[in-house]
KEMAR-496439 format. One record per residue: residue in three letters; x, y, z of N, C-alpha, C in turn. Coordinates in steps of 0.05 Angstrom, whole numbers, padded with zeros to 5 digits, always signed. Layout:
% residues N
AlaXYZXYZXYZ ...
//
This chain:
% residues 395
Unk+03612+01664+00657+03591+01681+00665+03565+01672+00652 Unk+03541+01675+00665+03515+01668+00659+03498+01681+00634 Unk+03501+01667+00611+03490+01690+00597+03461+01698+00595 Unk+03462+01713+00616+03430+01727+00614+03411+01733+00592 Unk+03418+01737+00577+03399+01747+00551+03384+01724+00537 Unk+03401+01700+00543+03375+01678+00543+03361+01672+00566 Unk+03348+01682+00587+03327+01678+00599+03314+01698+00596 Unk+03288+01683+00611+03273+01705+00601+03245+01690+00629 Unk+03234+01710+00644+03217+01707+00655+03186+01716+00646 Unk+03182+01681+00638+03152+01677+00620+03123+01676+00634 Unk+03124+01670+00667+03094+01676+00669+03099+01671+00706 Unk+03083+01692+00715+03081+01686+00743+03054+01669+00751 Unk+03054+01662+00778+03029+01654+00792+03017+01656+00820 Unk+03008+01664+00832+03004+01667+00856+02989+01654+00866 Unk+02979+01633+00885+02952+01623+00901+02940+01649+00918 Unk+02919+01639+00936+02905+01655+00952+02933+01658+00973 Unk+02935+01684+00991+02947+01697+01011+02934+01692+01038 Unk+02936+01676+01053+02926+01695+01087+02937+01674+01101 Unk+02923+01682+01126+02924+01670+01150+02910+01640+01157 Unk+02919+01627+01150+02904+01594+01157+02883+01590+01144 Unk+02887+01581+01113+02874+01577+01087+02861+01552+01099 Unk+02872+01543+01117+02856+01510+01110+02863+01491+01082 Unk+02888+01505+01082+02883+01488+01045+02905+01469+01047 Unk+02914+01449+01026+02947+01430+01038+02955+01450+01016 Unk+02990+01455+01022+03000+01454+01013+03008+01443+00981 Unk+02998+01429+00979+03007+01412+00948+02981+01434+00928 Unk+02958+01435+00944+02934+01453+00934+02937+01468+00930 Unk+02955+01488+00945+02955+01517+00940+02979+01519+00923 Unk+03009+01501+00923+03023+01495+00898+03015+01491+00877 Unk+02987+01477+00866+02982+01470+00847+02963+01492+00832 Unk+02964+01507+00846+02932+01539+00839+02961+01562+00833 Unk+02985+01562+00846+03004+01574+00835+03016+01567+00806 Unk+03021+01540+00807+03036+01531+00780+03024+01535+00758 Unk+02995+01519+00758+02974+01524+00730+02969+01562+00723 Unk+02972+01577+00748+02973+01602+00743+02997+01615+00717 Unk+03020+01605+00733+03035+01609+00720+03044+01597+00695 Unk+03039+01577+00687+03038+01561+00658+03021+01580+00643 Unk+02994+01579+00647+02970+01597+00630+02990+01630+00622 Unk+02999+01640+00643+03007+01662+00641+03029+01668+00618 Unk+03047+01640+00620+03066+01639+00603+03054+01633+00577 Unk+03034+01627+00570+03025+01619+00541+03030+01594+00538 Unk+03035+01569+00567+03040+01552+00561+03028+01523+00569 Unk+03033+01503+00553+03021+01479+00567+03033+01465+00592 Unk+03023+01443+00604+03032+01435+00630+03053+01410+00611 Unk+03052+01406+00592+03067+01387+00575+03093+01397+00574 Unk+03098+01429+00563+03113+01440+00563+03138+01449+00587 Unk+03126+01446+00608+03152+01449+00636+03168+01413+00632 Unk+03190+01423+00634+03212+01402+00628+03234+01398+00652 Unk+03229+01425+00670+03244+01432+00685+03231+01445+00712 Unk+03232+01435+00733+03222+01433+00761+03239+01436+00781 Unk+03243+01458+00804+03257+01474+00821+03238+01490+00844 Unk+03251+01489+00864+03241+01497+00888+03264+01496+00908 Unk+03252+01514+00931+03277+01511+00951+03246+01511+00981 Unk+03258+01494+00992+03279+01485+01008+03277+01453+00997 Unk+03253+01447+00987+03244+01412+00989+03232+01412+01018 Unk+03224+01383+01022+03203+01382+01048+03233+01382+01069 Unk+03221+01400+01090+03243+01406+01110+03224+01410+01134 Unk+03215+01388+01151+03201+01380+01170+03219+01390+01185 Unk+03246+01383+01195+03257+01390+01218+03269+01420+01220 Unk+03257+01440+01202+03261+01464+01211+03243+01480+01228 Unk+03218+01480+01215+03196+01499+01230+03169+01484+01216 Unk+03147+01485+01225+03127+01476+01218+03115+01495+01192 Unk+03114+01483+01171+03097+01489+01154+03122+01511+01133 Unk+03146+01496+01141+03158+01520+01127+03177+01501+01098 Unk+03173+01469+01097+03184+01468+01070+03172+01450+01068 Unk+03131+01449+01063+03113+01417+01061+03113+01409+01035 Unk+03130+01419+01016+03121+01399+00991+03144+01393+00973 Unk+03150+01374+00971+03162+01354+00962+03167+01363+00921 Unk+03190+01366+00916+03190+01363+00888+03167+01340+00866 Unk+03171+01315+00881+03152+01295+00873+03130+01295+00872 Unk+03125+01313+00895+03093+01309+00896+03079+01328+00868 Unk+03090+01347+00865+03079+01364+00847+03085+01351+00817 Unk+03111+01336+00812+03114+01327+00784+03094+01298+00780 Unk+03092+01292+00815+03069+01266+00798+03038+01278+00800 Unk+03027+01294+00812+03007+01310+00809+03001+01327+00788 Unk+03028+01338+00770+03018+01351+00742+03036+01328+00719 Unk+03042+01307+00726+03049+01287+00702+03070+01309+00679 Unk+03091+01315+00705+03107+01322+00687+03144+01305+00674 Unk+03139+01302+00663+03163+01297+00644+03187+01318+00649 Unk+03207+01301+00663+03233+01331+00673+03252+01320+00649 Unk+03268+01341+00650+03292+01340+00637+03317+01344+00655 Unk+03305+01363+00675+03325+01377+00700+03296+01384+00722 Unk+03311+01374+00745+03303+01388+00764+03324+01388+00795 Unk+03308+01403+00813+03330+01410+00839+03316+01426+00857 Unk+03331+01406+00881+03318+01426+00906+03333+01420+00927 Unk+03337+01438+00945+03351+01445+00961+03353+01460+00990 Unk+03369+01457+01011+03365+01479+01034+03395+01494+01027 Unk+03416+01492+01022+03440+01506+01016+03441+01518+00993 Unk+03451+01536+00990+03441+01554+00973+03444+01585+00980 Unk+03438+01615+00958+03447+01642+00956+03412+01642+00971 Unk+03404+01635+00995+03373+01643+01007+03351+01622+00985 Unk+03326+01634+00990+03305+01623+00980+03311+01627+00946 Unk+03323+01650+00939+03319+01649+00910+03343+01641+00896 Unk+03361+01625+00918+03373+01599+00906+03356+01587+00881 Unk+03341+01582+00889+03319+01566+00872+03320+01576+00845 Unk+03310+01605+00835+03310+01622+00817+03345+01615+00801 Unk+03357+01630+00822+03387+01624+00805+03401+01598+00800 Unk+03385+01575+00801+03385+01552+00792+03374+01548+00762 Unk+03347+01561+00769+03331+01555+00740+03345+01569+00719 Unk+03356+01594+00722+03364+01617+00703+03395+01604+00693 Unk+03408+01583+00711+03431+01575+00702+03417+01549+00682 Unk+03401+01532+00688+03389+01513+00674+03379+01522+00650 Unk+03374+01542+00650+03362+01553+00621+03383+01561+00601 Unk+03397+01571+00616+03419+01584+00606+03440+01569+00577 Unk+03443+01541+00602+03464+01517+00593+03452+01505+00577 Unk+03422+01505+00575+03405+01486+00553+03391+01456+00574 Unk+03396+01459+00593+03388+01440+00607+03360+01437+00609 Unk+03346+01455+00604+03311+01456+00602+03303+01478+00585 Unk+03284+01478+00586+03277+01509+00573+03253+01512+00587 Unk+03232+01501+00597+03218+01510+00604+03217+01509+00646 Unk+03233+01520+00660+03228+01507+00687+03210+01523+00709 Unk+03191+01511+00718+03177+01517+00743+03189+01518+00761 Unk+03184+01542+00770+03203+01544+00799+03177+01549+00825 Unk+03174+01540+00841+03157+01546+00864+03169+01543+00892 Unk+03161+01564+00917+03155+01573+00935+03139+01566+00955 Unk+03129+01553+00971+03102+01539+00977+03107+01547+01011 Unk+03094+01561+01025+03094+01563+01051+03060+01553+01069 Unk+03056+01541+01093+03027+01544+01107+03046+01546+01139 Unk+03055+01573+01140+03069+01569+01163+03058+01587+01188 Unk+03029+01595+01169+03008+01603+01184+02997+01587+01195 Unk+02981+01560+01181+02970+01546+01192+02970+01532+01212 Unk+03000+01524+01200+03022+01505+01225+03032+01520+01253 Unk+03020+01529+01252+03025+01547+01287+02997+01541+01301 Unk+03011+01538+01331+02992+01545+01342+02999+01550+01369 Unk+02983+01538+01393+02982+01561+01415+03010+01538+01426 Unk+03010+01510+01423+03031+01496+01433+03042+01486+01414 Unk+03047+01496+01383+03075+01488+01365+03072+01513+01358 Unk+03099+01524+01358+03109+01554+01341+03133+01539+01322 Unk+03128+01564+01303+03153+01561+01276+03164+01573+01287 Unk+03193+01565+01280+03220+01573+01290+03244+01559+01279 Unk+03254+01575+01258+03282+01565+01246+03306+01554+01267 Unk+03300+01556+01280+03319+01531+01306+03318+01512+01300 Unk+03295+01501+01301+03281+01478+01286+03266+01466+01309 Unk+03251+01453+01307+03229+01435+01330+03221+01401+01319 Unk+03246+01394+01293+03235+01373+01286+03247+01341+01304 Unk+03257+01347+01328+03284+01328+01332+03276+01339+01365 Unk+03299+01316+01371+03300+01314+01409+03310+01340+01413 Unk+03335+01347+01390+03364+01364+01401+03367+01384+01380 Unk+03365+01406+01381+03377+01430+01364+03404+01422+01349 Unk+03411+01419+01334+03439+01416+01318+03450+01446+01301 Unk+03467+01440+01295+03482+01467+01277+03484+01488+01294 Unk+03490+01512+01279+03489+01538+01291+03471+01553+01314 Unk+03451+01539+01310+03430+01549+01338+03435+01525+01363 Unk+03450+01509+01362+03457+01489+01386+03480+01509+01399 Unk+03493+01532+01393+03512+01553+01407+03500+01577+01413 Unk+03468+01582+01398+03459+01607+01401+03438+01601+01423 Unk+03419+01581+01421+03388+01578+01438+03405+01578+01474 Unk+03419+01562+01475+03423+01572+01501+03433+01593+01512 Unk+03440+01614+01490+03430+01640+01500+03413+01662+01500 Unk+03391+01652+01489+03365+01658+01476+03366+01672+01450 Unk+03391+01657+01435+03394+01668+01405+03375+01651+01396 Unk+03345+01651+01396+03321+01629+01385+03313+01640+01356 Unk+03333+01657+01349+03321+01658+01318+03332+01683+01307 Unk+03332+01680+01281+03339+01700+01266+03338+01730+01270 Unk+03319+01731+01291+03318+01765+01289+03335+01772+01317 Unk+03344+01760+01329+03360+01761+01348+03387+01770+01332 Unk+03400+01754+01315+03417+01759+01298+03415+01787+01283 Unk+03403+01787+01276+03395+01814+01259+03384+01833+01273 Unk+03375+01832+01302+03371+01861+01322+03404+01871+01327 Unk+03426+01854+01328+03455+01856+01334+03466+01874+01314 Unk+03451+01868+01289+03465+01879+01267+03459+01906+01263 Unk+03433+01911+01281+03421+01934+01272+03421+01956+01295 Unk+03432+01938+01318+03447+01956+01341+03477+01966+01336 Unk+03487+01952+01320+03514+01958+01303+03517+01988+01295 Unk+03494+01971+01269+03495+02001+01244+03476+02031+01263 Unk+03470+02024+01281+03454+02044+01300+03487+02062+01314 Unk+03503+02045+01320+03524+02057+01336+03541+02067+01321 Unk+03546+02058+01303+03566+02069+01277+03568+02087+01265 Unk+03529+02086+01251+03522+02106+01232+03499+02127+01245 Unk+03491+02123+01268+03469+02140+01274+03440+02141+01265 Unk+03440+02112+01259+03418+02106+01239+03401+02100+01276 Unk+03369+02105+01269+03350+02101+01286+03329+02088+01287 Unk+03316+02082+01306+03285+02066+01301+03267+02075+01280 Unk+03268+02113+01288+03254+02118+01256+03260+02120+01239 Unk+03288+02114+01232+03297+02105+01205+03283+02080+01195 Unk+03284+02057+01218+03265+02034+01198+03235+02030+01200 Unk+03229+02052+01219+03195+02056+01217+03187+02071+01188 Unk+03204+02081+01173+03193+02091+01150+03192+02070+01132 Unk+03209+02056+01124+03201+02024+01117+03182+02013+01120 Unk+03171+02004+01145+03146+02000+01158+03123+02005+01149 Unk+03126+02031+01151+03108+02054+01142+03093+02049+01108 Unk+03119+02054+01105+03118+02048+01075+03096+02028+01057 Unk+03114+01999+01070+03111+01983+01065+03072+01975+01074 Unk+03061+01981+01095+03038+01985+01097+03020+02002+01081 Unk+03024+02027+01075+03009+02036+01055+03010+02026+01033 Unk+03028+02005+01019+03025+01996+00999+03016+01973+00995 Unk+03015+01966+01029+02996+01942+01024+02965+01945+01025 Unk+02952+01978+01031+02928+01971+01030+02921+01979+00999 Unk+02936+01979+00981+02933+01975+00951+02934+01951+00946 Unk+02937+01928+00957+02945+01898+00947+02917+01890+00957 Unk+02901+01867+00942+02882+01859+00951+02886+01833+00968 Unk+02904+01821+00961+02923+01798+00975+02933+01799+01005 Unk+02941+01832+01014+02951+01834+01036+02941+01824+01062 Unk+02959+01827+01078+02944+01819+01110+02940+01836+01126 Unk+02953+01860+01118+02943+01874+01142+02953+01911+01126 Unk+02930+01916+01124+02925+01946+01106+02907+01963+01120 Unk+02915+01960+01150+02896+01992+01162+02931+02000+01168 Unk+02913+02037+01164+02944+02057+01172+02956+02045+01190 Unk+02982+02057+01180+03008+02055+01206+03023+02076+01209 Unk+03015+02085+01231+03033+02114+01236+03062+02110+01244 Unk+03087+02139+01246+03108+02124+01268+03097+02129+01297 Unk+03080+02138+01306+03064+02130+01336+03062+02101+01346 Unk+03052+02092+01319+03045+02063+01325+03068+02043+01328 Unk+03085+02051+01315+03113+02038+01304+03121+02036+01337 Unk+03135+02066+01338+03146+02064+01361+03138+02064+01386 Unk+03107+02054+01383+03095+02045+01408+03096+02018+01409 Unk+03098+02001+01386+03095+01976+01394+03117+01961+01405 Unk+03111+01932+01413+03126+01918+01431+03149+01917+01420 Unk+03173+01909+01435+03195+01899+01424+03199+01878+01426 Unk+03209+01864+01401+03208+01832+01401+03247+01822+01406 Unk+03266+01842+01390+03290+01842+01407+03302+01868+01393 Unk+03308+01879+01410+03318+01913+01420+03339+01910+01399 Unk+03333+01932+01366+03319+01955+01373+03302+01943+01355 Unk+03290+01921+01348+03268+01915+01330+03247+01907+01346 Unk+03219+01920+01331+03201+01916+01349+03182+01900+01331 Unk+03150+01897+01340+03131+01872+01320+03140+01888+01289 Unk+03127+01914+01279+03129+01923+01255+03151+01914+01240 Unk+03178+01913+01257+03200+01902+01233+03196+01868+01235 Unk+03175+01868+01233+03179+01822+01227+03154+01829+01215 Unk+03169+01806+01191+03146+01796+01172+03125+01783+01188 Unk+03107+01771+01174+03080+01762+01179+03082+01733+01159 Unk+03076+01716+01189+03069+01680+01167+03050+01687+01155 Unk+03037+01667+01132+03019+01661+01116+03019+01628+01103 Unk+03000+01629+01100+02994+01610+01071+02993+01618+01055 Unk+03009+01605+01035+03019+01617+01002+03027+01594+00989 Unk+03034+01604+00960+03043+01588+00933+03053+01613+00913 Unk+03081+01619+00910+03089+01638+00892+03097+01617+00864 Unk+03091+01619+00847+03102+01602+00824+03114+01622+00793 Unk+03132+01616+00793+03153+01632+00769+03163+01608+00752 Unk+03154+01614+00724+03167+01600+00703+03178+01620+00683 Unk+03210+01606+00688+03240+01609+00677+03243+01593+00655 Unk+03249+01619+00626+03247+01600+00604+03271+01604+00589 Unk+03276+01594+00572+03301+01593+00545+03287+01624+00534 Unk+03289+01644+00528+03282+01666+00512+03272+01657+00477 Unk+03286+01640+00468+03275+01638+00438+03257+01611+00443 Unk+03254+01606+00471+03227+01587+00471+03207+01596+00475 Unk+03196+01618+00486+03174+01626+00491+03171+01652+00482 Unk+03150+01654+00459+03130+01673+00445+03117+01675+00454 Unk+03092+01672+00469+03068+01665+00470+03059+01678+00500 Unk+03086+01696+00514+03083+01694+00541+03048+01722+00541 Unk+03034+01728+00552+03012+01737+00555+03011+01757+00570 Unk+03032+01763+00592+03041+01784+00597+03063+01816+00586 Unk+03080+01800+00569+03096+01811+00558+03116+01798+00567 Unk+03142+01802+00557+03173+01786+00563+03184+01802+00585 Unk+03192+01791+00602+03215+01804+00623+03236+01790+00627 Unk+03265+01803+00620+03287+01781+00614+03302+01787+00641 Unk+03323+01773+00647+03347+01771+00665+03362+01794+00658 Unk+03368+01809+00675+03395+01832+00663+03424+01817+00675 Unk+03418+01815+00692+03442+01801+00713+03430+01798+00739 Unk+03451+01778+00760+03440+01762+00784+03469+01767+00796 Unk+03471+01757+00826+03485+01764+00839+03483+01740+00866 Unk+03507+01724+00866+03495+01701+00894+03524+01697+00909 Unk+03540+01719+00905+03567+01710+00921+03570+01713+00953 Unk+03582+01696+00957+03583+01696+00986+03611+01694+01001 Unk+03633+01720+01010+03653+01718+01011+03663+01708+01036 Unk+03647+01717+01057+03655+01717+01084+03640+01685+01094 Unk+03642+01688+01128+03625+01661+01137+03600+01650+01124 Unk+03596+01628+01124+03573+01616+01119+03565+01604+01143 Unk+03554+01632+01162+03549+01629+01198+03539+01645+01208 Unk+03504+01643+01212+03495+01664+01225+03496+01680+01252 Unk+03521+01659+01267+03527+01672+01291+03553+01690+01287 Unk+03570+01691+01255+03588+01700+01257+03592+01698+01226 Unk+03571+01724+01212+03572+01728+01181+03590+01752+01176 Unk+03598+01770+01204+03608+01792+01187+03628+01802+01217 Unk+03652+01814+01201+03665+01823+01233+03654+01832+01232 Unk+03636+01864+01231+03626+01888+01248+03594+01876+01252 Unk+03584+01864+01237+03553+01857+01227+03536+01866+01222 Unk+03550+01889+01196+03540+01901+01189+03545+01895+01154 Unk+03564+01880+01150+03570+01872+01122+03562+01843+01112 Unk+03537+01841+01109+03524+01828+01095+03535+01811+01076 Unk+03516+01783+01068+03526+01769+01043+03520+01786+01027 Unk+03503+01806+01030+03480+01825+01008+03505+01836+00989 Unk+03525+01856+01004+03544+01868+00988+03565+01856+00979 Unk+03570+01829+00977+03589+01810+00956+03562+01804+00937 Unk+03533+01792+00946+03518+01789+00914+03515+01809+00905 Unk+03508+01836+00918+03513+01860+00890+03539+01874+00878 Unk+03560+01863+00899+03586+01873+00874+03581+01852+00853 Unk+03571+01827+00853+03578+01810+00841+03553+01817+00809 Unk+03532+01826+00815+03504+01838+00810+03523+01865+00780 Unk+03529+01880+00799+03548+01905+00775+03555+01901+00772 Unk+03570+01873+00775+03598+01868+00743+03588+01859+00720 Unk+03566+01858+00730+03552+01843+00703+03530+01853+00683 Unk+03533+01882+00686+03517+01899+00676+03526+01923+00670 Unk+03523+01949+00650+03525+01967+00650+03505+01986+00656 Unk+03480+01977+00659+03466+01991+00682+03475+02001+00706 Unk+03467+02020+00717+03475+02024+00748+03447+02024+00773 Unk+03456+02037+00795+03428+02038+00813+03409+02062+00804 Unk+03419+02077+00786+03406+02103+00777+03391+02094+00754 Unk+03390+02070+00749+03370+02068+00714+03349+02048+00728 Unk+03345+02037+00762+03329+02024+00765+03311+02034+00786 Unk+03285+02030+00763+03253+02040+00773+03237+02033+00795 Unk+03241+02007+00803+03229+01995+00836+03244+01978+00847 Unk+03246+01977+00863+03259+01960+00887+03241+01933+00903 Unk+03248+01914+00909+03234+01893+00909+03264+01880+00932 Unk+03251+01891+00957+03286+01886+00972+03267+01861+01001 Unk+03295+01846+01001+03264+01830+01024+03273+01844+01052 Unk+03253+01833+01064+03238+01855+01081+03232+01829+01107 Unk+03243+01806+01103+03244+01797+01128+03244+01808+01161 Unk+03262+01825+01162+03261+01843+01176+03266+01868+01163 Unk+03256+01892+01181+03264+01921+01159+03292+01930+01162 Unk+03312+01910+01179+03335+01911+01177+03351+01912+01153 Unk+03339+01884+01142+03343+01870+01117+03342+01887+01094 Unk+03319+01902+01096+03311+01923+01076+03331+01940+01070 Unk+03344+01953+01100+03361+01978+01102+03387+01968+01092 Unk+03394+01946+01090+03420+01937+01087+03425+01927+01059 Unk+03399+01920+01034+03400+01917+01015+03402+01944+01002 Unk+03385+01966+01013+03395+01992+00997+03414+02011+01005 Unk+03430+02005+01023+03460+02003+01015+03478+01984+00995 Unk+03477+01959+01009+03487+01943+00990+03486+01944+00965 Unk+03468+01950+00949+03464+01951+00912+03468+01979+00912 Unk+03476+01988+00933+03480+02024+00919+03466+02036+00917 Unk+03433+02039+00923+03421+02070+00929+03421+02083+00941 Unk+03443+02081+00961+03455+02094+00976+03482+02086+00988 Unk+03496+02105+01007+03520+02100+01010+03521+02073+01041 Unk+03539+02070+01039+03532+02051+01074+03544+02066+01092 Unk+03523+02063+01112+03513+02078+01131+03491+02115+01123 Unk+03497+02108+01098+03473+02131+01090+03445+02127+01088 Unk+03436+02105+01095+03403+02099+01093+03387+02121+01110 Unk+03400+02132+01133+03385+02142+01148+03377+02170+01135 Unk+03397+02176+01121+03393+02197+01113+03371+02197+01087 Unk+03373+02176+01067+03353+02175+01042+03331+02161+01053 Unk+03331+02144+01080+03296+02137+01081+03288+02165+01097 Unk+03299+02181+01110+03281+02207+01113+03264+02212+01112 Unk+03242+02216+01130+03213+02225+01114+03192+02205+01099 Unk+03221+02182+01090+03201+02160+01075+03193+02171+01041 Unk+03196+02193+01038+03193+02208+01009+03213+02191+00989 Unk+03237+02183+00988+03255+02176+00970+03241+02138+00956 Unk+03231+02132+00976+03216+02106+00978+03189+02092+00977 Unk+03173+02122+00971+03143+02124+00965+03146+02114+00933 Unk+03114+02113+00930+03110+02092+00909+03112+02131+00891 Unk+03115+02145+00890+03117+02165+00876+03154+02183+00883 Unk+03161+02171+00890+03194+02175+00899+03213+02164+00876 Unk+03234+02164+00888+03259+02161+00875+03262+02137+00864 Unk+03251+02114+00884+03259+02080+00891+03231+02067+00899 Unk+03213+02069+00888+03186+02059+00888+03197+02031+00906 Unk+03191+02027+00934+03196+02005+00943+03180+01986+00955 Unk+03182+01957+00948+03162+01936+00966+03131+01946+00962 Unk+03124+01952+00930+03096+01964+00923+03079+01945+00933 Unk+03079+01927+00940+03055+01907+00950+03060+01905+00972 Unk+03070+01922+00996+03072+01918+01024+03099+01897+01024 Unk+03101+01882+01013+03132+01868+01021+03121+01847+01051 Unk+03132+01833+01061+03132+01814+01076+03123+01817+01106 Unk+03120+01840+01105+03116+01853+01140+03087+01868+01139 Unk+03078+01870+01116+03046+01877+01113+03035+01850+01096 Unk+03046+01859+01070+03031+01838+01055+03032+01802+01058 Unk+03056+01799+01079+03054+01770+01084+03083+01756+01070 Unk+03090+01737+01096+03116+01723+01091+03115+01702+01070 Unk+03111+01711+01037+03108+01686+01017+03140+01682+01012 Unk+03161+01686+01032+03187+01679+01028+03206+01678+01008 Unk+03206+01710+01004+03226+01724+00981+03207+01719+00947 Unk+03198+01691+00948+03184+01695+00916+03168+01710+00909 Unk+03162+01726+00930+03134+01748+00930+03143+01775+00910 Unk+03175+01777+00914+03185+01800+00902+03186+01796+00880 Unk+03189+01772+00863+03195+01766+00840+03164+01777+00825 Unk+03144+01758+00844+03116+01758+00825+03107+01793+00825 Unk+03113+01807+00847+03109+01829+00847+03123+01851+00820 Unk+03156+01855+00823+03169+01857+00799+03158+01851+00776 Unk+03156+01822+00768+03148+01826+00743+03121+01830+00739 Unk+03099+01833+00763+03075+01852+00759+03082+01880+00742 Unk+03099+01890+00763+03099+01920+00754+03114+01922+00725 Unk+03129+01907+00725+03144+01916+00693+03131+01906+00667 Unk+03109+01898+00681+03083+01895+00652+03066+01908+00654 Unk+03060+01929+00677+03042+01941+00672+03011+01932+00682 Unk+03019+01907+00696+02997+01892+00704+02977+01892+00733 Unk+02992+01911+00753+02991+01901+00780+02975+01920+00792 Unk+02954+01928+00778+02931+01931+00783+02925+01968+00792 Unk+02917+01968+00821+02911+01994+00833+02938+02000+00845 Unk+02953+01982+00853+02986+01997+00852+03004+01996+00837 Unk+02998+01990+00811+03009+01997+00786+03019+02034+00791 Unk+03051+02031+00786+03059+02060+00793+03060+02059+00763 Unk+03061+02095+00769+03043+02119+00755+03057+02113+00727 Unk+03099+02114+00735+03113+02124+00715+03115+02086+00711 Unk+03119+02074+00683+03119+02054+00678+03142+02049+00680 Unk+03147+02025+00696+03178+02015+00705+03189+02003+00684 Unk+03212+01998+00676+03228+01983+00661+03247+01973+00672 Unk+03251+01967+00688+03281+01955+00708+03275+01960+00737 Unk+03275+01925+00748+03278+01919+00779+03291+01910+00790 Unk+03294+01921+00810+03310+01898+00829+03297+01888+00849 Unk+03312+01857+00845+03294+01841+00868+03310+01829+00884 Unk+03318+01827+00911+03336+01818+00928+03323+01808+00947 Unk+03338+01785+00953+03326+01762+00978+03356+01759+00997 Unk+03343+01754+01030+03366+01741+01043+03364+01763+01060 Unk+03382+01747+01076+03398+01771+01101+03416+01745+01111 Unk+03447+01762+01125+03464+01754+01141+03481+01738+01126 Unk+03483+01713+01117+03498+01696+01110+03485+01686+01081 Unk+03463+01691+01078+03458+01683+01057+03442+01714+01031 Unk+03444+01713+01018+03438+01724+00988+03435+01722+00966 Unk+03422+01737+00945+03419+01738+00923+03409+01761+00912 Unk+03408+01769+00883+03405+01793+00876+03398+01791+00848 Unk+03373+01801+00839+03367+01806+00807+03361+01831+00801 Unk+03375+01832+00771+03367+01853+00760+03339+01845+00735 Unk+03315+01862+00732+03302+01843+00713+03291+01863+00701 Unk+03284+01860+00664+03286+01880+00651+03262+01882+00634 Unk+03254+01900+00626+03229+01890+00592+03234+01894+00567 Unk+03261+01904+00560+03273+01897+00532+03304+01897+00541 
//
């Protein structure tokens, strides 16, 4: 088992947020990293250890994996000890549960982990992003059985799942319009966000549907971004400037398929609920001692199926605790996705939750800094076949 109590999350970073920065990639990686070094109390001498997920991955979607491990270690002249990057893996924060095992074992102590998306930019009126991929003559893998039947993407997969848990459990559209909901008012607290005018459920359930029963509101929003998190040894870093936020436990198991046309018999059982049984064995905390939620939000499917999965509720009980949206307000039970999350504040691809999290559990995160001071988050990335799950703490 991973022993958590030596990591310790020493400094975040964020670049600028929006819609078609104009900036490369390596630029807006490199305005994240130095963020996060400074934050940590640390020098650029000091990172020993370098991580990211996916690595450059041209043949998936445009603008969705442009920077290269290399480019950034010969641009900040860094000296590795360990590094890694990858597309297989527990989702995007594979990446994360890489560094936290690297720290762990002694393999680094100081490792940069970055996020790097322009998959705003990279669109346009005749190239769209699309995890099918568009880099090749011929679709290969799993979407070479789905596109010819207009399974063109992930939310196709995940409208199935959510026509499922609709038939099962009685769960409804306005069940994930409060999500929605949510998640927009808290982005017009973020100065970063993309899109912070009201959202009623009028609006929700007026808008288009992109595949039945999810409509525009449940899909995230591209962007240009740079999330940067440095993962340290705990008796290596004093100096962090924020305050310390350590690992409680993590969670990346994956029991069933590794197949998004065929992750779950009903499809409604997620990789989510093998990484959070895997998440509680490793803690004596429960879902009752944790203060915000940081659940990704890819789609608001995704959302609904992580708070079951970690237990703040029962499965198939979401409909009943997002109710009203009260249990999930930033003054509720489960303070959730305080920065709008990925469907307001912008698709920075799961690392957004991390930098957000350990905003709030320092006390740092400004005009949506909630009221009661958090001490324990959870941050969860993924949907369908892939997962991960942190618990993250301030003593």
């Amino acid at each position: 088992m991973l022993d958590s109590k030596k990591v310790m999350f020493s400094g975040v970073g964020q670049s600028a947020v929006g819609r078609r920065l104009d900036r490369s990639a390596v630029d807006l990686t490199l305005d994240a990293a130095l963020i996060a070094i400074e934050d940590a109390g640390l020098n650029v001498e000091d990172i020993d250890g370098l991580c990211s997920y996916p690595g450059v991955r041209n043949d998936i979607s445009p603008g969705f994996g442009p920077v290269a491990l290399a480019d950034i270690k010969n641009a900040m002249g860094l000296k590795l000890n360990w590094h890694s990057a990858g597309w297989e893996g527990p989702a995007q924060a594979g990446a994360i549960v890489n560094a936290c095992a690297a720290v762990a074992s002694g393999l680094a102590r100081h490792v940069l982990v970055f996020r790097t998306v322009t998959e705003s930019s990279s669109t346009s009126a005749g190239r769209k992003a699309s995890v099918s991929g568009s880099g090749g003559d011929r679709i290969s893998g799993p979407f070479q059985w789905a596109v010819p039947f207009r399974g063109y993407s992930a939310v196709n997969s995940i409208a199935l799942s959510a026509q499922r848990h609709f038939h099962d459990f009685g769960t409804t559209r306005e069940t994930l319009g409060q999500i929605a909901i949510n998640s927009r008012r808290n982005a017009a607290l973020n100065p970063k966000a993309v899109f912070t005018e009201p959202l009623t459920m009028d609006d929700y359930m007026g808008s288009r549907l992109i595949s039945s029963p999810l409509c525009l509101f449940d899909c995230d929003i591209p962007v240009d971004a740079s999330t940067a998190i440095i993962v340290s040894r705990a008796e290596s870093c004093t100096n962090s400037k924020g305050g310390a936020v350590y690992l409680e436990a993590l969670g990346c198991a994956l029991h069933g398929k590794d197949s998004w046309d065929n992750f779950s018999p009903d499809l409604t059982d997620m990789a989510a609920f093998d990484a959070s049984r895997q998440l509680w064995s490793q803690t004596d905390l429960t879902p009752a001692d944790v203060d915000t939620a940081q659940l990704y939000d890819g789609f608001s499917m995704l959302t609904l199926t992580w708070l079951e999965a970690l237990g703040f509720c029962g499965k198939g009980e979401a409909k009943d605790f997002l109710q009203g949206g009260s249990n999930i307000a930033r003054e509720g039970l489960l303070p959730l996705n305080t920065n709008g999350g990925q469907m307001s504040g912008g698709r920075t691809h799961g690392f957004g939750y991390f930098y957000e999290a350990i905003l709030q559990l320092r006390g740092r995160a400004g005009e949506r800094q909630l009221e009661s001071q958090p001490k324990v988050a959870a941050v969860a990335n993924g949907g369908g076949p892939l997962g991960s799950c942190f618990l993250l703490r301030t003593s």
